[in-house]
N, C-alpha and C positions, 0 to 999 in steps of 0.2 A: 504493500500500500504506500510505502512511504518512499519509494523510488517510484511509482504511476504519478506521487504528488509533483517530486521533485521533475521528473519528465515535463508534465504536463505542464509545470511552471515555464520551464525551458521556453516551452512551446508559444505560452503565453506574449513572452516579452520578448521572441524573433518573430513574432504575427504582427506586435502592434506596436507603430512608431510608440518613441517615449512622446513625443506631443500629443498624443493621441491618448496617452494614461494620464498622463497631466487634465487634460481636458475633462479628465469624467471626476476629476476630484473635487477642492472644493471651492473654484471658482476667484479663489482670493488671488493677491500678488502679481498682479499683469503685467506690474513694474515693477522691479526687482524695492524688497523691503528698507524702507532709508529709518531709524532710528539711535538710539541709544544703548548701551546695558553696561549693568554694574561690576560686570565680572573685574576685566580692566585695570580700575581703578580702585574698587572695594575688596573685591576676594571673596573670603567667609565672612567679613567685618560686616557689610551693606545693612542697612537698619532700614526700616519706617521713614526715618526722617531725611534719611539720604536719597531715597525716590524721589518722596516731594519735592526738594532740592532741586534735584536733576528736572524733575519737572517745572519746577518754577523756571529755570536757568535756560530748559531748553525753550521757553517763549521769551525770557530778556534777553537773551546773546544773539535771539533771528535764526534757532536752527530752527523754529517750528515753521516759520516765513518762508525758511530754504526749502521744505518740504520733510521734514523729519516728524516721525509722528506717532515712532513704539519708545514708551520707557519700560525696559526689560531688566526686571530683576531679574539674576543669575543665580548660583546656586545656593545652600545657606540659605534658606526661608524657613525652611520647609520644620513642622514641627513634628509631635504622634497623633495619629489617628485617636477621634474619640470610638466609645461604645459600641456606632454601628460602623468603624471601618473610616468613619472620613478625615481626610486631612487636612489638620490644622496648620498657621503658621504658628512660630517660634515664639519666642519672648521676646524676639524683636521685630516680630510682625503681628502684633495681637488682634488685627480686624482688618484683614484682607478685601473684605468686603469697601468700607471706608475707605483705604486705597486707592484704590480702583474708582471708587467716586470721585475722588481727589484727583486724580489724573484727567480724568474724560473731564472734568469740569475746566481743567486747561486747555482744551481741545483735539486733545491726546490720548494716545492707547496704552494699553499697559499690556507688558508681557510676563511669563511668568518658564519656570522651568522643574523638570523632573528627569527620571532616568526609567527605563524600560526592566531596571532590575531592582531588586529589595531594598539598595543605598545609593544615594547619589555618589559622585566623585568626592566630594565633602563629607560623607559619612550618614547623609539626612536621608527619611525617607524616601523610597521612592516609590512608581508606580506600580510595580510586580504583583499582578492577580488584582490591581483596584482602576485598570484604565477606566474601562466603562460610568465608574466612581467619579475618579478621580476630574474625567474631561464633565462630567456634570456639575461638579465641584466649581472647577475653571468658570465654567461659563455660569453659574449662578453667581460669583464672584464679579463677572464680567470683564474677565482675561480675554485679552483678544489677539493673544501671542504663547504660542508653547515652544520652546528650547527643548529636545528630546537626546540627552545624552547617554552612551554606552555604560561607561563606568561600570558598576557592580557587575551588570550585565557580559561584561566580555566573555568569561568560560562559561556562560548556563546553555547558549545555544552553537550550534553547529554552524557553518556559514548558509545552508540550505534554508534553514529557519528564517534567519534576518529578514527577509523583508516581506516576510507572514508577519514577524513579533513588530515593525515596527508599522506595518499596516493594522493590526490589531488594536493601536491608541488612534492612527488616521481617521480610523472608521469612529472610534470612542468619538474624538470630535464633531465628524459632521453628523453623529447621532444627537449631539450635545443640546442642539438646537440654537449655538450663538455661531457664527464665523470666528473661527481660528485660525490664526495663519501657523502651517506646522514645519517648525526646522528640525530637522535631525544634523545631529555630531554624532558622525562614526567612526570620523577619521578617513584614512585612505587603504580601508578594507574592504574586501571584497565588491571594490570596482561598483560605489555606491549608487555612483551618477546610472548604470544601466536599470537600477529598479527602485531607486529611490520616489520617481514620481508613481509609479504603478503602488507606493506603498499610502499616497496620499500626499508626502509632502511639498510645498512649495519654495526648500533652500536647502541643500545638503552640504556639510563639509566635505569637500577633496581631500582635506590634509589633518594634520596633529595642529596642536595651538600656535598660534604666532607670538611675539614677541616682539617692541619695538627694536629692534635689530634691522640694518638696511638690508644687510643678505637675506635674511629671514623672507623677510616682506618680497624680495624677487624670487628668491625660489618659488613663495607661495604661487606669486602670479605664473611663474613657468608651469607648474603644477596643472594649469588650467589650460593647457595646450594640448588641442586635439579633442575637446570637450565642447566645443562650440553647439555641436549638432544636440546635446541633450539639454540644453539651456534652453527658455522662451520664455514668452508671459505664461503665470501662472510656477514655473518650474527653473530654479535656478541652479546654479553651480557655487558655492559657496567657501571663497581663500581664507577666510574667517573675518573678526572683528577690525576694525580700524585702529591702528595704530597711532593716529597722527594726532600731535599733542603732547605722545606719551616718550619715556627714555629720553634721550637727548639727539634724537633724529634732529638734523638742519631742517634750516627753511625748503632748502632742493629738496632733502630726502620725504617731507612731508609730503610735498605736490610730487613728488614720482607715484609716489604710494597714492595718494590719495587719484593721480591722476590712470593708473595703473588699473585700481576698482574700478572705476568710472569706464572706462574701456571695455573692460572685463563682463558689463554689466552686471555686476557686483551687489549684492545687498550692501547698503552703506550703513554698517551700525557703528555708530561711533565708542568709541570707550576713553574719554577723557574726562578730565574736570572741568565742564560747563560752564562753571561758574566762577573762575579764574584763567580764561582763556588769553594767552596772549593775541593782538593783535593781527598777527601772523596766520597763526593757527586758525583764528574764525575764520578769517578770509578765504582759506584754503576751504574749510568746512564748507562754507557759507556760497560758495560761488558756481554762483546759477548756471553758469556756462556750462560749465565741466559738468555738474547735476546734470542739467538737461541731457547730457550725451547721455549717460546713467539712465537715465529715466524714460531714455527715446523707446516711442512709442511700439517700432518695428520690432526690437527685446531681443535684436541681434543680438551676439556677446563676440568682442574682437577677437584675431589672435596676429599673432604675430607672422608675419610676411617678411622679412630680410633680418638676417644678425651676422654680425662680423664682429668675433673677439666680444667687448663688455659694450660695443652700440646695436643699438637693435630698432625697428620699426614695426609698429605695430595698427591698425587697421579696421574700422569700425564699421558696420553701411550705417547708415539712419535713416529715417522713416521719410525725409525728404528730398533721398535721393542722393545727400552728400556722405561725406565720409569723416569721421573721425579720425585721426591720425596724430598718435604717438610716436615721439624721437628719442629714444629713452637712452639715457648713457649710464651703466652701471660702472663706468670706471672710478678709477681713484684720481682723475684729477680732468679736465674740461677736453671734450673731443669733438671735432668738424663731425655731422650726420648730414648726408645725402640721401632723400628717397625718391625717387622712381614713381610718376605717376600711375606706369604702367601697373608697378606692383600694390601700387594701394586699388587698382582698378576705377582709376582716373582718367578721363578722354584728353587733349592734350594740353587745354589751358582749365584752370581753377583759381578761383578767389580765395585766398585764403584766410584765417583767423587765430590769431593768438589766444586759446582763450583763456591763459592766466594773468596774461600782459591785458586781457579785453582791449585789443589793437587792431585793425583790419591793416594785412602785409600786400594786397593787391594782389592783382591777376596774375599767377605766375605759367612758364609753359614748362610741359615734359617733367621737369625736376625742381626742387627746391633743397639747399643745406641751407644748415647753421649748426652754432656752435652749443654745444649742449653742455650746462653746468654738471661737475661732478655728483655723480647718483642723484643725475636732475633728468626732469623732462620736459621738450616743448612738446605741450598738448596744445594740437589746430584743430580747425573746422574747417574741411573743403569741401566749396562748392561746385561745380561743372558751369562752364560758363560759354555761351555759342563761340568764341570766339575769345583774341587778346585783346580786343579792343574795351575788354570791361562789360560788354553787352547782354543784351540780357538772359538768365542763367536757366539752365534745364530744368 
């Protein structure tokens, strides 16, 4: 029986595109998810009062204006279960419910997180035999974000299992009767992106945690190469949290990273201190340009088109026909990047756009360089244009 299961799974998911599993779930995430979470910056520490915060901070500092709109408590909530099985928060989350009012009365979502097996990562509660519970719980609370992490869970199932157990809380949700948007963290096992949407969700981890480290942050984005085609609305590819803010990343290394997501069409959940942002850093955060590639409608996800040594080019379509294009230099000190309209799949003249500098560089033909800051990138907008006379654009 349990190889007819495992066949028959097989079968399932080389019959039907993953857009196509995507598609029957639940409706959320068209545009990859832009928010916050505690993990980050808090740990196990995150309290009651440090949400609000973040909540507050995320409408004074304009991330909520940029389009940011989950605050996501991370792990460390979670308290014991009363009498019939349900789950409490902690002593430092005593009215979840409250919360959650608190949040959406800023115009904001609240997210929340567990794990598929008896202990979170943190040692807390988790879901094991209480999904169906549990997502009731969620949405009578008025959670409208689930975090779904491995942890305890690693040795209880077989790799054949995974993506029954973690379709099992998918379905918990859309039984729930509120919209959840559901991330899973599994890491980079068992080649997650192939059934993660068939499992219900709408963001999966590719890889292990990030860290503010510049290498880190390129690896992650390398990770996501060759993954384009399991990516769409509703269904993303997930390098993990935002970095930018955090360690002591530069100004360049911030907008590599941040402009890297952005490309990637990327869930942008930020994890900094909100509410002591340098000047720098919101800007980065904050800037509509680069969102909007993120956010573009068509839910391509870039990948990379040309690399030589630590420069490399990277390639986005968008919904209006033009293209995003990343010049990313991962070296250790400033280098000349030349790309190729051909390879970005540019006709032979384009308009182009700086969109960190927000500076129009004029119609260029065939090729354009420039000099790219170390572990920097220029992120453009190019548009097709009849001709080099500037004239009017496709």
């Amino acid at each position: 029986m349990k190889r007819f299961t495992i066949f028959a799974f097989a079968l399932l998911l080389i019959s039907i595109p993953c857009t196509r599993l995507a598609a029957q779930a639940n409706g959320l995430a068209k545009t990859p998810p832009m928010g916050w979470s505690s993990w980050n910056l808090f740990g196990c520490t995150v309290t009651d009062a440090d949400i609000r915060s973040a909540a507050d901070a995320m409408v004074s500092s304009g991330m909520k204006a940029a389009g940011y709109t989950y605050v996501n408590i991370d792990d460390c909530w979670e308290g014991q279960r009363d009498a019939q099985g349900n789950i409490q928060g902690n002593q430092r989350f005593h009215d979840m419910k409250a919360l959650a009012d608190y949040v959406h009365g800023k115009g904001l979502k609240i997210g929340i997180y567990s794990s598929p097996g008896p202990k979170t990562c943190g040692g807390f509660e988790g879901s094991y035999q209480h999904e169906d519970q549990d997502a009731r719980t969620y949405a009578g609370w008025g959670i409208d974000f689930l975090k779904y992490d491995m942890c305890s869970a690693r040795k209880m199932f077989t790799n054949e299992e995974w993506p029954g157990v973690y379709k099992k809380m998918g379905d918990a949700l859309q039984k729930s009767g509120r919209p959840i948007v559901y991330s899973i963290s599994h890491g980079d096992n068992q080649r997650i992106w192939t059934w993660a949407a068939w499992s219900g969700a709408n963001m999966w981890r590719i890889g292990t945690d990030i860290n503010p480290n510049p290498q880190v942050i390129e690896h992650f984005a390398f990770l996501e190469g060759g993954l384009e085609r399991f990516a769409g609305p509703g269904h993303w590819n997930d390098p993990d949290m935002l970095e930018v803010g955090n360690g002591k990343l530069s100004v360049d290394e911030n907008r590599q990273h941040f402009g890297l997501w952005c490309l990637l069409a990327a869930p942008l959940i930020a994890g900094n201190n909100l509410a002591v942002m340098p000047a720098d850093v919101r800007e980065i955060l904050t800037n509509r340009e680069a969102i909007a590639i993120d956010q573009d409608a068509a839910g391509v996800q870039g990948k990379l088109v040309w690399q030589e040594g630590p420069v490399s080019v990277w390639v986005k379509p968008l919904a209006d026909g033009g293209k995003a294009v990343g010049l990313v230099n991962m070296g250790e000190s400033p280098n000349e990047i030349q790309f190729s309209f051909r390879d970005a799949g540019l006709p032979q003249w384009a308009a182009l756009r700086d969109v960190f500098a927000h500076q129009d560089l004029g119609v260029v033909e065939d090729t354009f360089k420039a000099t790219v800051a170390t572990r920097g990138i220029l992120l453009l907008r190019a548009h097709p244009v009849a001709d080099g006379s500037g004239g009017k654009r496709n």
